[in-house]
N, C-alpha and C positions, 0 to 999 in steps of 0.2 A: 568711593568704595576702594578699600584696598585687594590686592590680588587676595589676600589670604577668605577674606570675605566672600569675596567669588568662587575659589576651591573650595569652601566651606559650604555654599550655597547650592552649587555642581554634585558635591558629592550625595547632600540629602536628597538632592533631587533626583538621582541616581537610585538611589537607594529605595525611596518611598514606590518611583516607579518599579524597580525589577521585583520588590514587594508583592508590590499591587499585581503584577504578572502570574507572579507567584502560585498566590492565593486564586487568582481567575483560574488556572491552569488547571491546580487542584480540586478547586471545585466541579471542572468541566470535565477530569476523571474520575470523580467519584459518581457523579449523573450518569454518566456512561458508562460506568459498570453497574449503575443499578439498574439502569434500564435496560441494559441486555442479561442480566440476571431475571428481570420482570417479563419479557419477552422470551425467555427458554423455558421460562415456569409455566408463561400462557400455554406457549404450541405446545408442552409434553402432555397437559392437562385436555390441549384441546383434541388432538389426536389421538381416536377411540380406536383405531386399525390396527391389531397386532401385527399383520402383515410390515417387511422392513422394504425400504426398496430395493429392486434388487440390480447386481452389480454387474455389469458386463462381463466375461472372459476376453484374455487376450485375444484370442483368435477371433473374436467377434469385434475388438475396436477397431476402428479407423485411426492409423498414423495421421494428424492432422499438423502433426508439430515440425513434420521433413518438408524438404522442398520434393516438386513433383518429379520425377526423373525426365520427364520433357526440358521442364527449366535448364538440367542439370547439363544433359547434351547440348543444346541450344548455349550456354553460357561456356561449355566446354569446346564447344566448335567456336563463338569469337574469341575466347582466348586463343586460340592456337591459330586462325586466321591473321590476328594480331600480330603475333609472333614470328609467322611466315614472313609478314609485311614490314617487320621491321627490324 
C-alpha cells in the first residue's frame, strides 16, 4: 500500500467515526430534553397543593458558605507564629 492509500484510508476512518460520535451525541440530547420535558409535565400535573414552598429570609439563614471565625483565629495565630519564627 502506498502512503497515499493509508492517508486516504485514516481520513475516512476519521471521518465515519467523529460521524458516528456525532449522531450518538445528538440523539442522547434530544432523549434528555424529552425526558425532562416528560418529567416537568408529570410533577406539575402531579402536584394538587396550591400552597408554594416557602423561602427563608435572610435573617433566618445560616452562613454555611464562610469559614467558622474559630478556623479564622486559629489559622491567623499560626501564620503570625510563623512569622515570628522565621
Amino acid at each position: 500500500m502506498e502512503i497515499s492509500d493509508l492517508l486516504l484510508q485514516a481520513a475516512n476512518l476519521m471521518l465515519t467515526g467523529m460521524v458516528g460520535v456525532f449522531i450518538f451525541l445528538s440523539i442522547l440530547i434530544f432523549a434528555v430534553k424529552g425526558l425532562s420535558k416528560l418529567s416537568t409535565s408529570k410533577l406539575s400535573t402531579s402536584e394538587q397543593s396550591p400552597e408554594q414552598p416557602r423561602v427563608k429570609s435572610k435573617s433566618q439563614r445560616q452562613d454555611t458558605s464562610g469559614v467558622p471565625a474559630q478556623h479564622v483565629a486559629a489559622i491567623s495565630a499560626a501564620i503570625a507564629q510563623f512569622r515570628q519564627n522565621n
